[in-house]
mmCIF file of the N, C-alpha and C atoms, coordinates in Angstrom:
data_MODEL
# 
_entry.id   MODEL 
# 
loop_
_atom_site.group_PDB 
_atom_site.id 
_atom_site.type_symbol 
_atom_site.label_atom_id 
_atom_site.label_alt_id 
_atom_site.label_comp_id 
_atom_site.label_asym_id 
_atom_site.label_entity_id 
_atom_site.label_seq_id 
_atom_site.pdbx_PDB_ins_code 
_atom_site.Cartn_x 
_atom_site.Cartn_y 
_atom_site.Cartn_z 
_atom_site.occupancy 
_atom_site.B_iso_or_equiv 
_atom_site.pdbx_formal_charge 
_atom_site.auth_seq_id 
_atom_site.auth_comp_id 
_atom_site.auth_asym_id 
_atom_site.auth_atom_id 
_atom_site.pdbx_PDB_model_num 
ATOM 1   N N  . UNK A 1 1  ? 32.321  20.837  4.903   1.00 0.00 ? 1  UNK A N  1 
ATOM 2   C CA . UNK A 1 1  ? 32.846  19.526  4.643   1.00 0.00 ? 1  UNK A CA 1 
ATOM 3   C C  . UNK A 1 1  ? 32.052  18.895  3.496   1.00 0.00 ? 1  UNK A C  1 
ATOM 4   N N  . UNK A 1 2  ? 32.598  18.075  2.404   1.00 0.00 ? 2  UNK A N  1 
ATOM 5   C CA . UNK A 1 2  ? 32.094  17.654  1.706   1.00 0.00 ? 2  UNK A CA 1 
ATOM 6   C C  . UNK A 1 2  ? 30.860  16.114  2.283   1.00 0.00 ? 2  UNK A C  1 
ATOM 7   N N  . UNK A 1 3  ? 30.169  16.118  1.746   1.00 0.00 ? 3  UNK A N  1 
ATOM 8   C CA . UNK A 1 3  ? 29.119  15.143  1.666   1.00 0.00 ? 3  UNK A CA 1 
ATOM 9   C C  . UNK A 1 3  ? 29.123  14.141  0.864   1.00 0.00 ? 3  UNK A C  1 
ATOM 10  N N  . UNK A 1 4  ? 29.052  12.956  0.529   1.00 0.00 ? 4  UNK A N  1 
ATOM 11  C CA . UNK A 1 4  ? 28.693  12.021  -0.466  1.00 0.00 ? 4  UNK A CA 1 
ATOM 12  C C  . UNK A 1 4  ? 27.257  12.456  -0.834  1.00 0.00 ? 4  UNK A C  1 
ATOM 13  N N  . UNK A 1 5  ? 27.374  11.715  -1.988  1.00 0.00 ? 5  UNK A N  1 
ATOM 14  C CA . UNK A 1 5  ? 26.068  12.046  -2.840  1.00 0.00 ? 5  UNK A CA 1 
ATOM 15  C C  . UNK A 1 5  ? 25.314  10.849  -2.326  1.00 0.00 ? 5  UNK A C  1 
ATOM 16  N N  . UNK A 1 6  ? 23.584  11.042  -2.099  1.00 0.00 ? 6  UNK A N  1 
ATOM 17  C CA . UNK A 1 6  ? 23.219  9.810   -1.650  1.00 0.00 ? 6  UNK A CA 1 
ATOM 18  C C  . UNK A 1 6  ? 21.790  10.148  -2.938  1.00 0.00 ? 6  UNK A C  1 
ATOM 19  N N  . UNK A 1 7  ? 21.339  8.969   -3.472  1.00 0.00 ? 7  UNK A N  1 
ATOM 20  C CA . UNK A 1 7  ? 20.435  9.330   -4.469  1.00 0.00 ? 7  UNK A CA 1 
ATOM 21  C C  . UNK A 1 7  ? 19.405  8.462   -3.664  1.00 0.00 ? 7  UNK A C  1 
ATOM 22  N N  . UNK A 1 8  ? 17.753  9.682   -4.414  1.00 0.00 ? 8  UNK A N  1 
ATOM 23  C CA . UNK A 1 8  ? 17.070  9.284   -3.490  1.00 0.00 ? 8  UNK A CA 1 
ATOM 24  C C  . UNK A 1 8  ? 16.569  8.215   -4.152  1.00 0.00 ? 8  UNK A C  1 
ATOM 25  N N  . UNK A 1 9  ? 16.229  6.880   -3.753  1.00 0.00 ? 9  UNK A N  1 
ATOM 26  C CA . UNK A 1 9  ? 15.791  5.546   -3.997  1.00 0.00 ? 9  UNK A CA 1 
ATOM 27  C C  . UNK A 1 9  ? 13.794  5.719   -3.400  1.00 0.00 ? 9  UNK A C  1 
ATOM 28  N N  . UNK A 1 10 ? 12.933  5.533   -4.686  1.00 0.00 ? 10 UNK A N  1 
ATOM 29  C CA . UNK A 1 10 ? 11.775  4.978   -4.271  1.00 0.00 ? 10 UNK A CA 1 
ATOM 30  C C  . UNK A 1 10 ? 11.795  3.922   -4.281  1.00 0.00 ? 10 UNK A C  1 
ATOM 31  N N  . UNK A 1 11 ? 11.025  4.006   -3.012  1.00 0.00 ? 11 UNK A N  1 
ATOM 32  C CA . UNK A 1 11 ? 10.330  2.131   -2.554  1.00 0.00 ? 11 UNK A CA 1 
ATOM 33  C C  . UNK A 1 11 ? 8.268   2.101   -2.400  1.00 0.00 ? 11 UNK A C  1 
ATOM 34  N N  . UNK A 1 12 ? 8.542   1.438   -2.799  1.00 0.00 ? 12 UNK A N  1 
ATOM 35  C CA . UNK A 1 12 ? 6.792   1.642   -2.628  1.00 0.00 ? 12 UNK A CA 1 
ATOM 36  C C  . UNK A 1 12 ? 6.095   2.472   -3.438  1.00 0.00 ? 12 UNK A C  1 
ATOM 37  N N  . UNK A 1 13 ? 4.962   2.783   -3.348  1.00 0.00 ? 13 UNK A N  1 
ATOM 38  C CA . UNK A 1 13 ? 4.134   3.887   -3.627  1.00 0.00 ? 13 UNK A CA 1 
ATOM 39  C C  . UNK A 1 13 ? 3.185   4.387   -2.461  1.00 0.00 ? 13 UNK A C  1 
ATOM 40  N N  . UNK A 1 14 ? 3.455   5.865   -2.429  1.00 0.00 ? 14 UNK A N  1 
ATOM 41  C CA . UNK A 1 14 ? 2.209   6.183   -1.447  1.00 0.00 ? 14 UNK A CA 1 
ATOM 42  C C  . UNK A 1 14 ? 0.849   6.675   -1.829  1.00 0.00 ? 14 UNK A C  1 
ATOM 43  N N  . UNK A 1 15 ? 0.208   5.854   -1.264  1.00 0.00 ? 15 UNK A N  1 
ATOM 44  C CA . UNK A 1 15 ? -1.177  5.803   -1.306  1.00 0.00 ? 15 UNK A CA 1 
ATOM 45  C C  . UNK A 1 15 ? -1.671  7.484   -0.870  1.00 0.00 ? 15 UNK A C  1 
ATOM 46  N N  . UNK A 1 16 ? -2.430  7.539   -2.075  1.00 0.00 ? 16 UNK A N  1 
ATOM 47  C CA . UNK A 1 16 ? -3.390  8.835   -2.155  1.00 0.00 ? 16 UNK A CA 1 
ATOM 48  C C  . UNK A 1 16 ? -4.899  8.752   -1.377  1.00 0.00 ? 16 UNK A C  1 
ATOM 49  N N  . UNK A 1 17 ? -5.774  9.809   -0.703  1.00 0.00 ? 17 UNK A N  1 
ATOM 50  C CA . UNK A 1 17 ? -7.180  9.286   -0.051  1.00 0.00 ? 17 UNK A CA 1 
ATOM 51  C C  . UNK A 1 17 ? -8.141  9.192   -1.513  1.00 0.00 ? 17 UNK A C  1 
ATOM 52  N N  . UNK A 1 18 ? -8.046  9.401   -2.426  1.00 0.00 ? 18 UNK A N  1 
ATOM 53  C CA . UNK A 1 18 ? -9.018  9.626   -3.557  1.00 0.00 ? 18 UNK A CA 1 
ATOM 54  C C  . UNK A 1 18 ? -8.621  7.665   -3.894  1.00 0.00 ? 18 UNK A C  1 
ATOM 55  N N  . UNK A 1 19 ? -7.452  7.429   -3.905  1.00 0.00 ? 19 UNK A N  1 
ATOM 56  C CA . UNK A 1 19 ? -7.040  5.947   -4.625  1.00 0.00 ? 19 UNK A CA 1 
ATOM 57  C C  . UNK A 1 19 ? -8.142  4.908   -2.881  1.00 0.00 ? 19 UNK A C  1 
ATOM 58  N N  . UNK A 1 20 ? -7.343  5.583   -2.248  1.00 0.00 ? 20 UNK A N  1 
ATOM 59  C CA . UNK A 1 20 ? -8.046  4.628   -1.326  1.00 0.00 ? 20 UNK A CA 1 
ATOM 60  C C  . UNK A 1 20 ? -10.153 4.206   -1.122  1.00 0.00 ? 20 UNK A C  1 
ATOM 61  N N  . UNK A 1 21 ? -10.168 5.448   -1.541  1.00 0.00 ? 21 UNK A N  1 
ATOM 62  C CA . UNK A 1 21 ? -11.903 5.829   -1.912  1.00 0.00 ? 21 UNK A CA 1 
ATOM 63  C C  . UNK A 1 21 ? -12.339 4.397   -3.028  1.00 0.00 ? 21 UNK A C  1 
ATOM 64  N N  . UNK A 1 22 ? -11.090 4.078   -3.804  1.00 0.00 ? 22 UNK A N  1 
ATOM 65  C CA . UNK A 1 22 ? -11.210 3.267   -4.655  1.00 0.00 ? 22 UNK A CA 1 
ATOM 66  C C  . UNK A 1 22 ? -11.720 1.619   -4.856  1.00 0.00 ? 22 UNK A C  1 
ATOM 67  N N  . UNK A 1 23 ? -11.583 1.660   -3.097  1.00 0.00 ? 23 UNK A N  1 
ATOM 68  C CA . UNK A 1 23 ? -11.098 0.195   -2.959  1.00 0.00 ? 23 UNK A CA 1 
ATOM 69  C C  . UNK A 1 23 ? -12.556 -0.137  -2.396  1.00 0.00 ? 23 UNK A C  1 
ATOM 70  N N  . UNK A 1 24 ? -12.530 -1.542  -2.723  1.00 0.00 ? 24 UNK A N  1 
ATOM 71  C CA . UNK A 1 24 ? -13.870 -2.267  -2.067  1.00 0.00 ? 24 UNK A CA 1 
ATOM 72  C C  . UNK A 1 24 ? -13.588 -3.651  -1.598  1.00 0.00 ? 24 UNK A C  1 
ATOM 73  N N  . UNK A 1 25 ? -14.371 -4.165  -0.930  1.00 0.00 ? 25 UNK A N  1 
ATOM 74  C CA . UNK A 1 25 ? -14.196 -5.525  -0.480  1.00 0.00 ? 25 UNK A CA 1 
ATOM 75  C C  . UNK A 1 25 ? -14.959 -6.775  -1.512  1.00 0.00 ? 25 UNK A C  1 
ATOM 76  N N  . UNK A 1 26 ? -13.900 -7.152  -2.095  1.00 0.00 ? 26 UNK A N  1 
ATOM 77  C CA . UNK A 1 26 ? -14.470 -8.573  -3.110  1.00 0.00 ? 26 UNK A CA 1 
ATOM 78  C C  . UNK A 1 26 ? -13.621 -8.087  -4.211  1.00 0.00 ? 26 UNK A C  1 
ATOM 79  N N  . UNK A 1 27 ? -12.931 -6.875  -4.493  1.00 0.00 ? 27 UNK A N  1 
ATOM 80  C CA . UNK A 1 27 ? -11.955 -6.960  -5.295  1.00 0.00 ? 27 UNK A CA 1 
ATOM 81  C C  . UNK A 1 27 ? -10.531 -8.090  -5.836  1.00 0.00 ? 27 UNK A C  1 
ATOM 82  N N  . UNK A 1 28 ? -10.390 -8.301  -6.866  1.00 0.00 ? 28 UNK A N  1 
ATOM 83  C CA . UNK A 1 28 ? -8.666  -9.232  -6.905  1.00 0.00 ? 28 UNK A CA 1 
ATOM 84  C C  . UNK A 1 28 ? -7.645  -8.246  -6.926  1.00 0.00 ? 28 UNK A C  1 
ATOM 85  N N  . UNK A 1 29 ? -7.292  -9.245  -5.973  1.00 0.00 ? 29 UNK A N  1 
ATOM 86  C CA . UNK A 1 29 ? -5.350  -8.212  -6.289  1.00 0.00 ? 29 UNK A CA 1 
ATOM 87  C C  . UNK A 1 29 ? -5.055  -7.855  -8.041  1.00 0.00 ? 29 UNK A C  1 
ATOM 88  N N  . UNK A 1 30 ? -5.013  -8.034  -8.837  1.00 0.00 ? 30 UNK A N  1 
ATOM 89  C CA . UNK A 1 30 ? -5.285  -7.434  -9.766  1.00 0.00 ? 30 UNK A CA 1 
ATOM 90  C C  . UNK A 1 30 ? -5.943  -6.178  -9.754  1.00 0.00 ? 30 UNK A C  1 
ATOM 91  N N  . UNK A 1 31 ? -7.021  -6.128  -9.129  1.00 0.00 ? 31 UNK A N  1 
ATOM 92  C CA . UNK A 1 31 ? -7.641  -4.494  -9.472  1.00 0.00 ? 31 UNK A CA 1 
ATOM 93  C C  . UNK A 1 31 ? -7.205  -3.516  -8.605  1.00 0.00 ? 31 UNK A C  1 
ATOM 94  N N  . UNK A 1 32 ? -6.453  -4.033  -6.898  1.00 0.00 ? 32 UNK A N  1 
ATOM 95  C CA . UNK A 1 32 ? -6.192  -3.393  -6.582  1.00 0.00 ? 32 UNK A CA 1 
ATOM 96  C C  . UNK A 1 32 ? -4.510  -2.717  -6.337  1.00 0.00 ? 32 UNK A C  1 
ATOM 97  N N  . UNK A 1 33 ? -4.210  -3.838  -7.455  1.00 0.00 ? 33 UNK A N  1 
ATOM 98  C CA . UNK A 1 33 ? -2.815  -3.354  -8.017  1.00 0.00 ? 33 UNK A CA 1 
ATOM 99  C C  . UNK A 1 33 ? -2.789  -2.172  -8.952  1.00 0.00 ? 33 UNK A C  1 
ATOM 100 N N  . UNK A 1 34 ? -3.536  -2.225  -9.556  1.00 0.00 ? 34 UNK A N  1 
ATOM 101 C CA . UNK A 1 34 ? -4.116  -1.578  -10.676 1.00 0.00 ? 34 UNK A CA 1 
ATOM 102 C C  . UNK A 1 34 ? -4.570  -0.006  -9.784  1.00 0.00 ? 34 UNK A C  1 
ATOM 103 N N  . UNK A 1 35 ? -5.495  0.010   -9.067  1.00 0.00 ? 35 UNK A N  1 
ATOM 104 C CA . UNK A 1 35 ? -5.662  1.172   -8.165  1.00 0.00 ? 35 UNK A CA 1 
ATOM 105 C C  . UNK A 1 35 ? -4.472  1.908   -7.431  1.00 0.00 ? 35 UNK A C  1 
ATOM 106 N N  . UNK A 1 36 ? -3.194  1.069   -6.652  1.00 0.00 ? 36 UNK A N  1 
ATOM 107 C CA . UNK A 1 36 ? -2.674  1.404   -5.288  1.00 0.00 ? 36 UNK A CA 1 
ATOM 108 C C  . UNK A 1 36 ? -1.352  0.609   -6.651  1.00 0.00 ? 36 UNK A C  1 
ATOM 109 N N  . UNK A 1 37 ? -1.178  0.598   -7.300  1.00 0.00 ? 37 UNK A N  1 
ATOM 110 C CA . UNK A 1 37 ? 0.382   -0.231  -7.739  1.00 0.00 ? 37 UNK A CA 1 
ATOM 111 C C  . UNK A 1 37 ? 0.614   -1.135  -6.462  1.00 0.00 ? 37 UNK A C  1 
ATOM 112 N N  . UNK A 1 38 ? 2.373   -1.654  -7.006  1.00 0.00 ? 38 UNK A N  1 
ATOM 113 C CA . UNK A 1 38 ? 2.522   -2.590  -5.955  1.00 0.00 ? 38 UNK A CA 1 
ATOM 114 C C  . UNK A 1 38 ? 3.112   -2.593  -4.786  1.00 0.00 ? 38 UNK A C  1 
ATOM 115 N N  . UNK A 1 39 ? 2.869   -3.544  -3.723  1.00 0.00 ? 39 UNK A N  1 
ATOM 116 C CA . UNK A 1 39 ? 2.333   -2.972  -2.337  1.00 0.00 ? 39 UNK A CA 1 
ATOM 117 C C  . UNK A 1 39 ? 3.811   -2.741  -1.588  1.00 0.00 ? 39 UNK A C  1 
ATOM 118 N N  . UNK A 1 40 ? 4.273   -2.483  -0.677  1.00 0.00 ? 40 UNK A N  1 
ATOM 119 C CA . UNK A 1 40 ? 5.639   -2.153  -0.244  1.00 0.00 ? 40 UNK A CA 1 
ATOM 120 C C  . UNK A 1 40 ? 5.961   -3.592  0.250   1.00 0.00 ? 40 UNK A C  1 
ATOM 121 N N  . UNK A 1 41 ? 4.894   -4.076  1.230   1.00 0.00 ? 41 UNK A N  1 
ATOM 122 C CA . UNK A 1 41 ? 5.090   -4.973  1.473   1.00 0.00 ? 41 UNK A CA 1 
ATOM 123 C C  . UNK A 1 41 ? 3.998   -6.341  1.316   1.00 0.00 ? 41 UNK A C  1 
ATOM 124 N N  . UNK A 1 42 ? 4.514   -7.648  1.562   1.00 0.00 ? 42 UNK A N  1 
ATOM 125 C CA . UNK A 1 42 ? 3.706   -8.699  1.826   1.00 0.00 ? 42 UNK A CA 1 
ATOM 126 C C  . UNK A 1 42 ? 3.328   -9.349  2.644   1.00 0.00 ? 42 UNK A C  1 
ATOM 127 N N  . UNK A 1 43 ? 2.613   -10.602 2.838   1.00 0.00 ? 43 UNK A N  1 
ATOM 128 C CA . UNK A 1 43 ? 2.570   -11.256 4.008   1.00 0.00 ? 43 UNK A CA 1 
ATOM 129 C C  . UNK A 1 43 ? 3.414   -12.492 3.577   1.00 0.00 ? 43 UNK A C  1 
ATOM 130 N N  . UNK A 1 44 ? 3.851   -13.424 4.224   1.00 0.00 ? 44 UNK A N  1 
ATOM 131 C CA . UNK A 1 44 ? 4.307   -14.059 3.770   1.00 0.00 ? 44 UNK A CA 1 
ATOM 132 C C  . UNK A 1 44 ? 3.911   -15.374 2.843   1.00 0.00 ? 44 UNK A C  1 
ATOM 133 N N  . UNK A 1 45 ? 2.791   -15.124 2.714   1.00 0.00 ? 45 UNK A N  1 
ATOM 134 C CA . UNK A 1 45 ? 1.838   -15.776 1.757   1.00 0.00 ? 45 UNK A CA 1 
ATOM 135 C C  . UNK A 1 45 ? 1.710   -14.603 1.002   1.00 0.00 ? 45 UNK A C  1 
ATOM 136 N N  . UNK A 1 46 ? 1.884   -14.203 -0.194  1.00 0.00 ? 46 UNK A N  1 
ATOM 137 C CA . UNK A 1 46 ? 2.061   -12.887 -0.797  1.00 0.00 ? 46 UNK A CA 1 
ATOM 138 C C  . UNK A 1 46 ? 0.476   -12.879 -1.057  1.00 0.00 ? 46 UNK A C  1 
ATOM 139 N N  . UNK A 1 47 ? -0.751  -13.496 -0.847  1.00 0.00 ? 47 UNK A N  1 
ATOM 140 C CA . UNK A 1 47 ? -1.824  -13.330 -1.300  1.00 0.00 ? 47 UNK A CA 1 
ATOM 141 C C  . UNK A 1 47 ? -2.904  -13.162 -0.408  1.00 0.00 ? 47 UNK A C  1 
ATOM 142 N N  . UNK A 1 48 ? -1.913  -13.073 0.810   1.00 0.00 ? 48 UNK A N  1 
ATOM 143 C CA . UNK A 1 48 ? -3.163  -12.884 2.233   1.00 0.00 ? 48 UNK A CA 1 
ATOM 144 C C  . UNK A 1 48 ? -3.296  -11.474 2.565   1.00 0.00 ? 48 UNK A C  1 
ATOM 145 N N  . UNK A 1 49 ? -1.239  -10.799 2.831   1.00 0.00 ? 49 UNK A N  1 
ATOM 146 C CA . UNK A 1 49 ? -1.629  -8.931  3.321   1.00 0.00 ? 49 UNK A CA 1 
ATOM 147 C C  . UNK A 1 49 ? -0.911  -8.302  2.618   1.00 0.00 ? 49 UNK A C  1 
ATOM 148 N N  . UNK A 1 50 ? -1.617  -7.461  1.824   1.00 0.00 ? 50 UNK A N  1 
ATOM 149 C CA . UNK A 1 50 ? -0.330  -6.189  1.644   1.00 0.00 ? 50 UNK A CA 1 
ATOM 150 C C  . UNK A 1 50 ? -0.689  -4.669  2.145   1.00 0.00 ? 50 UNK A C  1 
ATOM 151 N N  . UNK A 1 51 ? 0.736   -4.561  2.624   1.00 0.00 ? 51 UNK A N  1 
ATOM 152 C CA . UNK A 1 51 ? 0.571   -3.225  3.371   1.00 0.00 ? 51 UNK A CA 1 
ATOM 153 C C  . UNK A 1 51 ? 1.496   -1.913  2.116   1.00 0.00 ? 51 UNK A C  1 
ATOM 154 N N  . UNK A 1 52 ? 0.505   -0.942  2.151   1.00 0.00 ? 52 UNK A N  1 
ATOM 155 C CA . UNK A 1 52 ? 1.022   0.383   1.575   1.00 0.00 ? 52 UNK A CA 1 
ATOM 156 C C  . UNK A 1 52 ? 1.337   1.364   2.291   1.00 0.00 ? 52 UNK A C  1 
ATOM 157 N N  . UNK A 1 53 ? 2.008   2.301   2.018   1.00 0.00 ? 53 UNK A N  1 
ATOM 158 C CA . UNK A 1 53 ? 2.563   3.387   3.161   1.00 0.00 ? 53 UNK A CA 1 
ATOM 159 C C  . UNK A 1 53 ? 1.075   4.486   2.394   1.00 0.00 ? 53 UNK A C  1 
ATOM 160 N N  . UNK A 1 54 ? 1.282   5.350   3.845   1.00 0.00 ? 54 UNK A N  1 
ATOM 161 C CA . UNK A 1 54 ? 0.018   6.337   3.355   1.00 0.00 ? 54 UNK A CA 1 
ATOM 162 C C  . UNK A 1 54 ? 0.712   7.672   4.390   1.00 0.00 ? 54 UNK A C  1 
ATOM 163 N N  . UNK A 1 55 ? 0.711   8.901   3.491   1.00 0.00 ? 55 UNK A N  1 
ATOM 164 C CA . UNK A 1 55 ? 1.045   10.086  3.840   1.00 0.00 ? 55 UNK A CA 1 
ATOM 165 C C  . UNK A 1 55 ? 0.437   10.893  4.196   1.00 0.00 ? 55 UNK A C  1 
ATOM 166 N N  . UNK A 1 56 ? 0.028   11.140  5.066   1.00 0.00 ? 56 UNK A N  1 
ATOM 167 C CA . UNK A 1 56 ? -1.162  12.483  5.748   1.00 0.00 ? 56 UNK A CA 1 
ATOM 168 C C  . UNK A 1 56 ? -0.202  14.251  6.539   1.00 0.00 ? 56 UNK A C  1 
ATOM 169 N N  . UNK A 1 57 ? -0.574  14.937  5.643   1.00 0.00 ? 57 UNK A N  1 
ATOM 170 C CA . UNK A 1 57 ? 0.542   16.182  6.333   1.00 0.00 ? 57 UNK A CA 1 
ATOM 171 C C  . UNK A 1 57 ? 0.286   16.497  7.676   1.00 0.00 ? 57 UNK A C  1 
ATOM 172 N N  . UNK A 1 58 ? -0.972  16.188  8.116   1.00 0.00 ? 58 UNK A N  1 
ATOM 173 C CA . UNK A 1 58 ? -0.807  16.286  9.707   1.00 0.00 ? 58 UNK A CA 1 
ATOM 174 C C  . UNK A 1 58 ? -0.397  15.423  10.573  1.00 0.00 ? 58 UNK A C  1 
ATOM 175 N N  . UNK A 1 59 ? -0.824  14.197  10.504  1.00 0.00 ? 59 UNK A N  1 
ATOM 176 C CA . UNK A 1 59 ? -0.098  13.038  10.909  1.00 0.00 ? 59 UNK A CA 1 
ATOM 177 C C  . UNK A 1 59 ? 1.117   12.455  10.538  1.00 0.00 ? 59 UNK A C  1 
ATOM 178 N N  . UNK A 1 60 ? 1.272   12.911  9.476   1.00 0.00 ? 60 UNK A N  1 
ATOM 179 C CA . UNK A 1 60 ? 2.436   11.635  9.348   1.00 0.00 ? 60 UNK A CA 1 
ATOM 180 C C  . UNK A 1 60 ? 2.281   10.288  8.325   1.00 0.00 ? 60 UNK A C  1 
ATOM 181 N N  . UNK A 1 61 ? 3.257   9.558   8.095   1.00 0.00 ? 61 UNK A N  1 
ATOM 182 C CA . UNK A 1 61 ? 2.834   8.198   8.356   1.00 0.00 ? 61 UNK A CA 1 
ATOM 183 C C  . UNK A 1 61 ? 1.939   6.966   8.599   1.00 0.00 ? 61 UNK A C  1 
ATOM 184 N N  . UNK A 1 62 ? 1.278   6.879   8.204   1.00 0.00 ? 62 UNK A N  1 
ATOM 185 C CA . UNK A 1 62 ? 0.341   5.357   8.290   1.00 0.00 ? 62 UNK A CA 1 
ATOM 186 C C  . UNK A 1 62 ? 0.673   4.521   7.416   1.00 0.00 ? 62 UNK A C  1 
ATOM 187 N N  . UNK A 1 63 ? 0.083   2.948   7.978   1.00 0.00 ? 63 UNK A N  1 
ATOM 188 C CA . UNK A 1 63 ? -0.030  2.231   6.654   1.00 0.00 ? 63 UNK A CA 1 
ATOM 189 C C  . UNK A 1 63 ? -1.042  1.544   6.394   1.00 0.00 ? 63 UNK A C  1 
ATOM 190 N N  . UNK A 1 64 ? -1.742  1.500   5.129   1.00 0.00 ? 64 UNK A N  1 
ATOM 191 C CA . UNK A 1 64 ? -3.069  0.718   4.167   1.00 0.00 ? 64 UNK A CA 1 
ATOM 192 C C  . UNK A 1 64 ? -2.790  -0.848  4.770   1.00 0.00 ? 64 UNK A C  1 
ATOM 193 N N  . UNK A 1 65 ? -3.357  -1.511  4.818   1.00 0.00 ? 65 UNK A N  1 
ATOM 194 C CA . UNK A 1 65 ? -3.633  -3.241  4.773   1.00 0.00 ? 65 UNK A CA 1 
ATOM 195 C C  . UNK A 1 65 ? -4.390  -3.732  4.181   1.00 0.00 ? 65 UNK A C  1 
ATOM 196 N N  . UNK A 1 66 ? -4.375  -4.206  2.998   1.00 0.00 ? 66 UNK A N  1 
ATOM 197 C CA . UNK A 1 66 ? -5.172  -5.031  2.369   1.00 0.00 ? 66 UNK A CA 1 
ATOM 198 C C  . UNK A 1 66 ? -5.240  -6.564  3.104   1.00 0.00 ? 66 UNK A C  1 
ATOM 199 N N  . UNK A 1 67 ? -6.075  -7.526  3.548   1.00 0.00 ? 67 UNK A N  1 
ATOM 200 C CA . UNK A 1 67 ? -5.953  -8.804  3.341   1.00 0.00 ? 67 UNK A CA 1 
ATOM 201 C C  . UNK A 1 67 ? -7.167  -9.428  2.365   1.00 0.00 ? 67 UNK A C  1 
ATOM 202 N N  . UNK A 1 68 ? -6.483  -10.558 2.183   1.00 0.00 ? 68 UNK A N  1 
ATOM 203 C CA . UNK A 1 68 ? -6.928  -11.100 0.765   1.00 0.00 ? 68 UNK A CA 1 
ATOM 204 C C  . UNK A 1 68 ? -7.702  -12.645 1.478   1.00 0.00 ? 68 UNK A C  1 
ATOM 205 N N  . UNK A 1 69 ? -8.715  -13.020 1.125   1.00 0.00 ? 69 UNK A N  1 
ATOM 206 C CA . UNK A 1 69 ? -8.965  -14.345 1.046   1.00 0.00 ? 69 UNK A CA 1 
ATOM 207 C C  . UNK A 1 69 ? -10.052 -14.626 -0.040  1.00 0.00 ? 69 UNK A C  1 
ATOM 208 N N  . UNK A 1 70 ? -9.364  -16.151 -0.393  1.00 0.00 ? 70 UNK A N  1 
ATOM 209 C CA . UNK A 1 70 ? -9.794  -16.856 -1.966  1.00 0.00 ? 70 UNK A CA 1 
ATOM 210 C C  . UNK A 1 70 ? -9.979  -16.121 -2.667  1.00 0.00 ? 70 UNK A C  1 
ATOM 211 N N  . UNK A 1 71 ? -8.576  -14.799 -2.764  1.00 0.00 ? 71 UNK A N  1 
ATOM 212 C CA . UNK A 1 71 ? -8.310  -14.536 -4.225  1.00 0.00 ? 71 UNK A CA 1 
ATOM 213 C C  . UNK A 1 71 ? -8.661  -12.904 -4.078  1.00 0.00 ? 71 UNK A C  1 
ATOM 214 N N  . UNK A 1 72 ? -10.205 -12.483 -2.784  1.00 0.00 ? 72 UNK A N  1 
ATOM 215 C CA . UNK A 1 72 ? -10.652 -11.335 -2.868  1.00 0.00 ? 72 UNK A CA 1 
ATOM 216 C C  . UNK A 1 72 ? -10.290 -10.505 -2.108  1.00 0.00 ? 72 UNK A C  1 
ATOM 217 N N  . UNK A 1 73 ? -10.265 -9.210  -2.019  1.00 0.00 ? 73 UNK A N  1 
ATOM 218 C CA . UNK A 1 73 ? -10.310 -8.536  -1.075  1.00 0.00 ? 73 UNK A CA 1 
ATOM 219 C C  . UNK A 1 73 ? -11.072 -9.033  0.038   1.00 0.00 ? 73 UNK A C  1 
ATOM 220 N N  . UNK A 1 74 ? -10.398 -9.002  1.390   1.00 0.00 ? 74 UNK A N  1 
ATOM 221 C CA . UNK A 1 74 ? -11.601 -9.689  2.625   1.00 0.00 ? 74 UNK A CA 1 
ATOM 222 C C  . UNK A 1 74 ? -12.109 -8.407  3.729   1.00 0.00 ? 74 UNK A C  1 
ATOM 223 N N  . UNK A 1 75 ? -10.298 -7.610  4.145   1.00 0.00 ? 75 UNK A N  1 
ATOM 224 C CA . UNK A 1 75 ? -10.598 -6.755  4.997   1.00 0.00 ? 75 UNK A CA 1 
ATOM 225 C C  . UNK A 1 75 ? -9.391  -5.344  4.613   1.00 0.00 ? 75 UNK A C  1 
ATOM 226 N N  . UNK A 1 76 ? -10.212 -4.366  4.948   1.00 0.00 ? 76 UNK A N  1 
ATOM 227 C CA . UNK A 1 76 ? -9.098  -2.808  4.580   1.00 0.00 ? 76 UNK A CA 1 
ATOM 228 C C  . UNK A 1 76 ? -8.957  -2.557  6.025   1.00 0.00 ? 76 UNK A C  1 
ATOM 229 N N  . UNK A 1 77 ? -7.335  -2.035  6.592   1.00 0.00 ? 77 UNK A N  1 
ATOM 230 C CA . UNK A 1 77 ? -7.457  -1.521  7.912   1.00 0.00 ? 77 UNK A CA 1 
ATOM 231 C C  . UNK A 1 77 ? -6.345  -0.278  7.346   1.00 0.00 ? 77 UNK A C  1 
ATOM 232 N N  . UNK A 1 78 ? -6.470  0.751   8.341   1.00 0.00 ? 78 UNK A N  1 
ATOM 233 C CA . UNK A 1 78 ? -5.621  1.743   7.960   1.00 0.00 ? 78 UNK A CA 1 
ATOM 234 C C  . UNK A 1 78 ? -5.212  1.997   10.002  1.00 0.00 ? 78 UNK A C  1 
ATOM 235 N N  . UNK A 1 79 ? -3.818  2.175   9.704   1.00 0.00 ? 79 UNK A N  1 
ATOM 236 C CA . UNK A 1 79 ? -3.235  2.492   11.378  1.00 0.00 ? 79 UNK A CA 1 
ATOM 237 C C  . UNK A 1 79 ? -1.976  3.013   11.479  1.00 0.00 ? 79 UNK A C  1 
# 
């Protein structure tokens, strides 16, 4: 049976462990745009969380969390 064509659409970027090695706390979103591009998602204050997808071949799936306060990096969680 025929199929429609479905084209594949990127969203996000996935985060590499060498990019994540990258990151520090007191950074600006600027640098860590610059490291990780931009984030899949936000918080709704676009300057408090952003979350990145992260690919591990044994696991699966995770995602990065940046939160931000006055401007800096505050806290990294990965889950």
């Amino acid at each position: 049976m025929l199929q429609p064509y479905q084209a594949e659409l990127g969203q996000g970027n996935v985060v590499r462990p060498e990019q994540i090695d990258q990151l520090i706390i007191g950074q600006t979103p600027e640098q860590v745009t610059f490291i990780l591009g931009s984030p899949l998602l936000t918080g709704e204050q676009t300057q408090v969380r952003w979350v990145y997808p992260i690919y591990d071949s044994a696991t699966g799936f995770s995602n990065l969390i940046i939160y931000f306060s006055a401007g800096r990096v505050a806290n990294i969680e990965q889950n």
